[in-house]
C-alpha positions as CSV (number, residue, x, y, z in Angstrom):
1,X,-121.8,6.9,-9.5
2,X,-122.0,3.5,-8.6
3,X,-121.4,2.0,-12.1
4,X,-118.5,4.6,-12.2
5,X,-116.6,2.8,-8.8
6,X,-117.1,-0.3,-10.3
7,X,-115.7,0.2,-13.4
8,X,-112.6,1.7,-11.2
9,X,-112.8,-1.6,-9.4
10,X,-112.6,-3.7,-12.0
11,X,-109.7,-1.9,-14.0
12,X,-106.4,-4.4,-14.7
13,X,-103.2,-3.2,-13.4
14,X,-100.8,-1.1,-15.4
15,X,-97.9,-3.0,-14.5
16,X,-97.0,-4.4,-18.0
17,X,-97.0,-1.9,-20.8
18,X,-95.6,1.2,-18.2
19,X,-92.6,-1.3,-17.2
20,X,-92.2,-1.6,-21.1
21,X,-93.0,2.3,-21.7
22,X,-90.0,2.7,-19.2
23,X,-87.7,0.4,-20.8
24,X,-88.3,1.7,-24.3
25,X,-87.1,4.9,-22.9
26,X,-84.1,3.7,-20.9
27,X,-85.7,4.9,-17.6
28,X,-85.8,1.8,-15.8
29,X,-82.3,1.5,-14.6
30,X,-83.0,5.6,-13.3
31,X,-86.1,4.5,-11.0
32,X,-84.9,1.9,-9.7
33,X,-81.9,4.1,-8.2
34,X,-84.2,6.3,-7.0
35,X,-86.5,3.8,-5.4
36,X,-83.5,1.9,-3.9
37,X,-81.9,5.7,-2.2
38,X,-85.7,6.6,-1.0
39,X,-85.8,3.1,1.0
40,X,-82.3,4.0,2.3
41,X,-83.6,7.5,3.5
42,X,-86.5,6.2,5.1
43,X,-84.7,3.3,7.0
44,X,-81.9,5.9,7.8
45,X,-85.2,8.2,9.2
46,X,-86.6,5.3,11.5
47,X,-82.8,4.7,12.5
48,X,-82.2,8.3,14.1
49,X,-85.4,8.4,15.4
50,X,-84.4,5.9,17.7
51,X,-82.3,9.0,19.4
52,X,-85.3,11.1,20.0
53,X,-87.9,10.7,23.2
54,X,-90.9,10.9,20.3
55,X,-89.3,7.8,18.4
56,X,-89.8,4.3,19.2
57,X,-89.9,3.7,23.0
58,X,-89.0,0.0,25.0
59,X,-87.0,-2.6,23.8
60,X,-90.2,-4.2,21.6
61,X,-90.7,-0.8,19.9
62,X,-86.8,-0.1,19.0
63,X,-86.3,-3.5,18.3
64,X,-89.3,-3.5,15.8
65,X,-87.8,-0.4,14.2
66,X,-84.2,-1.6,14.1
67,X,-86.1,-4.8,12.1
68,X,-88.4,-2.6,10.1
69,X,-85.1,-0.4,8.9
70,X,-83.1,-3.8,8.1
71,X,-85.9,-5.1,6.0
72,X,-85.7,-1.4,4.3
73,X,-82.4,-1.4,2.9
74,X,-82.6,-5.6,2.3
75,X,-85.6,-4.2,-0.3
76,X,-83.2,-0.8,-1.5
77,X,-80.1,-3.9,-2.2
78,X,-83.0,-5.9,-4.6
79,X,-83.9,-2.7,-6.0
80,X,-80.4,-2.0,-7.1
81,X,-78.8,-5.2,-7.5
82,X,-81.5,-7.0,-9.7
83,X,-82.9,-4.3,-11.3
84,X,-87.0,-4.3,-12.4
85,X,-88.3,-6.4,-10.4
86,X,-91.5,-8.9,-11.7
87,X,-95.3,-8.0,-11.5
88,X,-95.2,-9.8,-8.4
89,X,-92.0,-8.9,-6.7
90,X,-93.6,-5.3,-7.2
91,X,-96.9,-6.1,-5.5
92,X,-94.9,-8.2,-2.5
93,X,-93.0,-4.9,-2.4
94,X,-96.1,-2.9,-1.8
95,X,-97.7,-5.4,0.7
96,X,-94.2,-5.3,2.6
97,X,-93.4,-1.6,2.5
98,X,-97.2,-0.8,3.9
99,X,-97.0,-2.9,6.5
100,X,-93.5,-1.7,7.0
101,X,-94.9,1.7,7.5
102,X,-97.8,0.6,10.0
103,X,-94.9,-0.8,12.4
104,X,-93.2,1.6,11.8
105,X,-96.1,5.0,13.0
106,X,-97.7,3.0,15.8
107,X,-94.3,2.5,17.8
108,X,-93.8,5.6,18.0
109,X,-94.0,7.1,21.3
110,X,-95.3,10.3,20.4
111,X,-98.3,9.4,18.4
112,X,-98.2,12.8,16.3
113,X,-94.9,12.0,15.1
114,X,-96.5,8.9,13.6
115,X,-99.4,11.0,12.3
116,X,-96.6,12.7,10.4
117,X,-94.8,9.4,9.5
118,X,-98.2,8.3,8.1
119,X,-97.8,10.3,5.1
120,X,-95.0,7.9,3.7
121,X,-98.6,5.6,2.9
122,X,-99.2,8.6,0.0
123,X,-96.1,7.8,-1.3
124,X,-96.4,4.5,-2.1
125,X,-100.1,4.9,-3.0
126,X,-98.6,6.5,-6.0
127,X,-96.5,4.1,-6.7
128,X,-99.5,1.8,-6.2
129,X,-101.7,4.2,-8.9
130,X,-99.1,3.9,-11.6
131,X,-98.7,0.3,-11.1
132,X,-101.1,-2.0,-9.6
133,X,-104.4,-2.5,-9.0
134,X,-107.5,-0.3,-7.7
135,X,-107.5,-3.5,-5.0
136,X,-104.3,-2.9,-3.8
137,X,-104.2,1.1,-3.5
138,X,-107.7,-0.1,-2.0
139,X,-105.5,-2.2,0.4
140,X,-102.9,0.8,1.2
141,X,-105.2,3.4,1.8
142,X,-107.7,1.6,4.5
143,X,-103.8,0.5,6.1
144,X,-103.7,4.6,6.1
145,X,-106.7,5.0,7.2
146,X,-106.8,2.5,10.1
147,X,-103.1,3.7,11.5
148,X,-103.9,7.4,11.3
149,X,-107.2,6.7,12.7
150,X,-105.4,4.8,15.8
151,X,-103.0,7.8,16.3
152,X,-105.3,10.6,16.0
153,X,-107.2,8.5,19.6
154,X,-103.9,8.5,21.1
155,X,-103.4,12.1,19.9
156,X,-107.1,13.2,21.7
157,X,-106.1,10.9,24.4
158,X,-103.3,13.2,25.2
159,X,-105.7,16.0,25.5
160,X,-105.4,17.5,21.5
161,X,-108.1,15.9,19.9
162,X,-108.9,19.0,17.6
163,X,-105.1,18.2,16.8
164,X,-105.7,14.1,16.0
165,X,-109.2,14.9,13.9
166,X,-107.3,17.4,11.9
167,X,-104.2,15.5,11.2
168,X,-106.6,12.7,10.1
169,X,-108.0,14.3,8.0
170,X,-104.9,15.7,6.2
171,X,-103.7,12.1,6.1
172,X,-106.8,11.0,4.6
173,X,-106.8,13.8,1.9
174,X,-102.9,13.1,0.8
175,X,-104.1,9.6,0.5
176,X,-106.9,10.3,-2.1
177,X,-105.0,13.4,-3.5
178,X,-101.6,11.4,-4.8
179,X,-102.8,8.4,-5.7
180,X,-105.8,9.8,-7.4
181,X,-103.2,12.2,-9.9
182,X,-101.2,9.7,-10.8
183,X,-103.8,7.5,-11.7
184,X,-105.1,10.4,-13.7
185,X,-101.8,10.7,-15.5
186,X,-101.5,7.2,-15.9
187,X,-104.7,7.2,-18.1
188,X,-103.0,10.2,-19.9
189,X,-99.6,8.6,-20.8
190,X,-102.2,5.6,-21.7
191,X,-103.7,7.3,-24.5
192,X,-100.1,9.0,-25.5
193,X,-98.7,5.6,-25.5
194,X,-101.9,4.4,-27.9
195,X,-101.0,7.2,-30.2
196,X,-97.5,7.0,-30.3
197,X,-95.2,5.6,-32.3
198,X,-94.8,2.2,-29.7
199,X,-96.7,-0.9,-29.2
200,X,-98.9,-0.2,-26.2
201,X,-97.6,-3.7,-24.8
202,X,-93.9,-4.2,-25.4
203,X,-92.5,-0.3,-25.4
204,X,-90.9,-1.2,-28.8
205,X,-91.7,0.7,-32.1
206,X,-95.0,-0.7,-33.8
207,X,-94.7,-1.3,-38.0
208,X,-95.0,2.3,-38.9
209,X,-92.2,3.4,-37.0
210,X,-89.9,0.7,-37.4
211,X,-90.2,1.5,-41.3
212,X,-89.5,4.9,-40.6
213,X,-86.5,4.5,-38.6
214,X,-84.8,1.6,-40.4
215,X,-85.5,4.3,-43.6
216,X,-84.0,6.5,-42.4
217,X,-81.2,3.6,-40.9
218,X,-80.8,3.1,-44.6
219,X,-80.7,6.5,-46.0
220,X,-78.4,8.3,-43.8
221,X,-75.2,5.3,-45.2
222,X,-73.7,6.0,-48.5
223,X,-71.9,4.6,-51.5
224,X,-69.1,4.0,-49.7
225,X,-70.0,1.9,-47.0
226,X,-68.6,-1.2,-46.6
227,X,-71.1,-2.6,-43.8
228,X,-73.7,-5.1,-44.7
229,X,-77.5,-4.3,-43.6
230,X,-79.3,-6.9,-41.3
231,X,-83.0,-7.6,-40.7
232,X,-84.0,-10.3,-38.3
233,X,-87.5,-11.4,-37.8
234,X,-88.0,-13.4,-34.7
235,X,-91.5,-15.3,-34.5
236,X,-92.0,-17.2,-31.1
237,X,-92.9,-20.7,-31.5
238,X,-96.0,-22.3,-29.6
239,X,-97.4,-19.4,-28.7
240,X,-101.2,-20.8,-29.3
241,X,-100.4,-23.3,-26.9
242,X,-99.1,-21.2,-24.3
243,X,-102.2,-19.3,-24.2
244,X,-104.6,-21.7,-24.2
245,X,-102.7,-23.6,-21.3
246,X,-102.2,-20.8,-19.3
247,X,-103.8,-17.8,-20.4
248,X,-104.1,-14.9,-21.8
249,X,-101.6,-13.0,-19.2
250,X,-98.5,-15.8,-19.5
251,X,-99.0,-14.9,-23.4
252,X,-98.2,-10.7,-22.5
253,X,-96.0,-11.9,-20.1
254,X,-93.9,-14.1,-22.9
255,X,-94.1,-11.2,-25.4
256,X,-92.8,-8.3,-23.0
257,X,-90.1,-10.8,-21.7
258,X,-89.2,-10.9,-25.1
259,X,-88.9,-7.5,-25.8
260,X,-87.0,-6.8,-22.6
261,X,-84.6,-9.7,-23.9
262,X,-83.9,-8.1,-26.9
263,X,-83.6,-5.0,-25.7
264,X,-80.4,-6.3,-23.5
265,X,-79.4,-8.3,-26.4
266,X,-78.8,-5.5,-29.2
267,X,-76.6,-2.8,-29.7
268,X,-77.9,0.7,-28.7
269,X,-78.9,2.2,-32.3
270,X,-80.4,-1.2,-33.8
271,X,-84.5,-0.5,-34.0
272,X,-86.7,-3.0,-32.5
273,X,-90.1,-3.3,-33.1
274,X,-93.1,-5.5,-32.3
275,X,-95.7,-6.4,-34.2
276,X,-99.3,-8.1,-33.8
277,X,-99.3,-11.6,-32.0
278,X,-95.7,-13.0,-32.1
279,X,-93.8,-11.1,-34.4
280,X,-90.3,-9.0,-33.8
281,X,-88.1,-7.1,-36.2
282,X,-84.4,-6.2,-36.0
283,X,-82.4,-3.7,-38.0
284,X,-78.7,-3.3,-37.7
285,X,-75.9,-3.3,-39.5
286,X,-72.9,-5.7,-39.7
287,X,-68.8,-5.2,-41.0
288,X,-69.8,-9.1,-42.5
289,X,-72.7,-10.8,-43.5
290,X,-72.3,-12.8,-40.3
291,X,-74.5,-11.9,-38.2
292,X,-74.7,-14.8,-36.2
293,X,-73.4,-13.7,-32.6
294,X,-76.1,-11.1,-32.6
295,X,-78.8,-13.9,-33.8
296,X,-77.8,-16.7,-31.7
297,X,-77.2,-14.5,-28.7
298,X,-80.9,-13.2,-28.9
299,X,-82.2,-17.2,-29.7
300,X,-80.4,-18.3,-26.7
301,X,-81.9,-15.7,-24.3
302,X,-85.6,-16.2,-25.3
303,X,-84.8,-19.7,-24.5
304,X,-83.3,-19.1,-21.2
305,X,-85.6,-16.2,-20.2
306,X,-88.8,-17.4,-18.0
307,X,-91.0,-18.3,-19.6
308,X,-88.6,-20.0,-21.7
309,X,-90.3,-20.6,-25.2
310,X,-88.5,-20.0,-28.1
311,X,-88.4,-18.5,-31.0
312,X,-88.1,-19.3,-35.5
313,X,-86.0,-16.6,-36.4
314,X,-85.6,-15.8,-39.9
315,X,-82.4,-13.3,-40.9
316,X,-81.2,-11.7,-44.2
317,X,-78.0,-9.6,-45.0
318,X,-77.3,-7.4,-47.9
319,X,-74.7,-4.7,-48.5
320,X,-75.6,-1.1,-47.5
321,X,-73.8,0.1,-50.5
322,X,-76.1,-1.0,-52.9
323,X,-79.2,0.7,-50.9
324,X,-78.1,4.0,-50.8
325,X,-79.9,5.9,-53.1
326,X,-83.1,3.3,-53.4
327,X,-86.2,3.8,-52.1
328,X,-85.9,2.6,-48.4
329,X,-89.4,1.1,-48.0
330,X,-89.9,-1.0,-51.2
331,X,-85.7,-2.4,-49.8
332,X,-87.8,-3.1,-46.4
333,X,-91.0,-4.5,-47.7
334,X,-88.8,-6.9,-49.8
335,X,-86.0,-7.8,-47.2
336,X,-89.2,-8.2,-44.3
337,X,-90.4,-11.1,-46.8
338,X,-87.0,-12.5,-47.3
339,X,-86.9,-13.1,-43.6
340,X,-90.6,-14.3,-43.0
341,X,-89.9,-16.9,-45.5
342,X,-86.5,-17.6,-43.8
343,X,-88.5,-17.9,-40.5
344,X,-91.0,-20.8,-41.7
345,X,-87.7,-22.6,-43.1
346,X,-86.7,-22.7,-39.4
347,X,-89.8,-23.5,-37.9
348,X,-90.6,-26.3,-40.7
349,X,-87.5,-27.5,-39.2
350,X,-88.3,-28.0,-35.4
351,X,-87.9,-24.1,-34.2
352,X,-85.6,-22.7,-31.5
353,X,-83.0,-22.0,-34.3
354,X,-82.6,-19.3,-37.4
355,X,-81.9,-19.3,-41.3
356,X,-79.7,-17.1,-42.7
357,X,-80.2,-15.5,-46.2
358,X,-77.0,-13.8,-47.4
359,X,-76.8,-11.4,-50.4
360,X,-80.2,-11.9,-51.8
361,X,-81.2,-10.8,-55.0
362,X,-83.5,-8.0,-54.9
363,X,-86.5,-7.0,-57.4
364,X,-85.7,-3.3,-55.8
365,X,-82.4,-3.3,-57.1
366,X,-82.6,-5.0,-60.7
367,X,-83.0,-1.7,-62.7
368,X,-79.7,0.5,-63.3
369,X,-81.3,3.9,-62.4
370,X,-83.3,4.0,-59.6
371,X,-86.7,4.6,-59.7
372,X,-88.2,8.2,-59.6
């Protein structure tokens, strides 16, 4: 049992991959709306309660509540205006919002109605369980614990104290209920996410997907298209020496950044993918073989995005016509080392820039009947 709590203990937070598991699926932008209206709706809740004899009672207590519901929709307005926040906006965000909701129960002048407001702490322990650390839910729930434990006295004070014990221990209960689920399904999306078709880390398709879907990119054109097909490689440059200045966290920290950056950066039905240590893959396709607004627009935002490395990237056109009725993955295997050799050309050359391959000749393509 004991080895068991301390293996909980020692777990790392979440916070990474599930914020790239969301992104991969286009959720982010969803959540944050909802987290942004839920910090509306509880400062609008602590605002009306300032109507009712059980809300918050003398000037310190309604002043403390009118402060509490500001800081409220100040953290909805980040929520929607900037989007995902960082690892540790996310964990100020916790530490703020639980002590928001201590203020907020023990001014109230009825102590059962902050008994009831208590329960908001299972709410964010969830949050908590999906995203942070077994410290910090650890944090939230003796917070809980402690308010719920100073309302149920006042409750027995008041002459119910069958009332205050039972009420604790419903609190208590939510508190272990909620965040112990989530954290459950958070070790179930874990292993999903292991065996699915994304890298565990970014949220972007791993090798084996990517080959699939820029296959089937390639299979689904015909004769008669015009557009050129486009496969960037992007390498990030100094990536040993990031790590072994700063560790190996600012390393996942520089490849989801880049993932997230190229997600923003690329049209909607390009693949992305991530592959072990530094390397990323684009697919996409082009009306030229110019494809340099796509590729300078994604050099210039690794550069610009914290933590600001940047990147070799190696880029090869060809025109979709001639790929239609090939075999999809030997075209891939040779374009991928087309642009890997493109890459080292930049990097030999200083990095932070690409080189461009246009029209290549390719083995794939040298016999007149393609292979069976």
């Amino acid at each position: 049992m004991t080895s068991a709590v301390r293996e909980w203990w020692r777990q790392p937070d979440h916070y990474y991959w599930l914020t790239a598991f969301l992104a991969a699926r286009g959720a982010q932008k969803s959540i944050c709306r909802v987290v942004a209206g839920s910090l509306v709706g509880f400062a609008a809740v602590l605002l009306v309660s300032l109507g009712s004899p059980a809300g918050p009672s003398g000037v310190v207590g309604r002043t403390i509540a009118v402060v509490i519901a500001v800081a409220l929709v100040a953290m909805a307005v980040g929520w929607w205006r900037e989007g995902w926040p960082t690892q540790r906006q996310s964990a100020g965000f916790v530490i703020v919002g639980a002590l928001c909701v201590t203020a907020s129960c023990l001014i109230q002048a009825d102590p059962f109605n902050g008994m009831f407001g208590a329960v908001t702490f299972a709410v964010l322990a969830g949050y908590i369980a999906f995203f942070h650390t077994p410290r910090m839910m650890a944090f939230n729930f003796v917070l809980a614990v402690l308010t719920g434990a100073v309302l149920a006295v006042r409750v027995a004070v008041d002459g119910d104290p069958a009332l205050g014990v039972s009420t604790l221990v419903f609190l208590i209960a939510v508190n272990v209920a909620i965040p112990a689920t989530c954290h459950a399904l958070v070790h179930l999306l874990g292993i999903d996410v292991l065996n699915a078709d994304i890298d565990p880390l970014t949220g972007l398709y791993n090798r084996e997907a990517f080959d699939r879907a820029a296959a089937a990119y390639i299979s689904s054109r015909n004769r008669d298209d015009d557009r050129f097909f486009v496969l960037v490689v992007i390498d990030l440059d100094n990536f040993a020496l990031l790590t072994q200045a700063k560790g190996k966290q600012a390393g996942e920290r520089a490849r989801v950044a880049a993932a997230q950056t190229l997600r923003e950066t690329t049209r909607q039905n390009a693949v992305i993918a991530h592959l072990p240590d530094t390397e990323f893959l684009i697919a996409d396709s082009f009306p030229t073989t110019d494809s340099s607004p796509l590729v300078e627009r994604v050099r210039g935002a690794i550069r610009t995005t914290p933590p600001r490395t940047s990147a070799s990237i190696g880029v090869v056109t060809t025109p979709m016509h001639d790929l239609a009725e090939r075999p999809p993955e030997q075209i891939l295997d040779e374009l991928l080392e087309i642009a890997r050799g493109a890459v080292q050309v930049a990097r030999r050359a200083g990095g932070n820039q690409a080189h461009h391959v246009r029209c290549p000749p390719l083995r794939a393509l040298e016999d007149d009947e393609p292979p069976l």
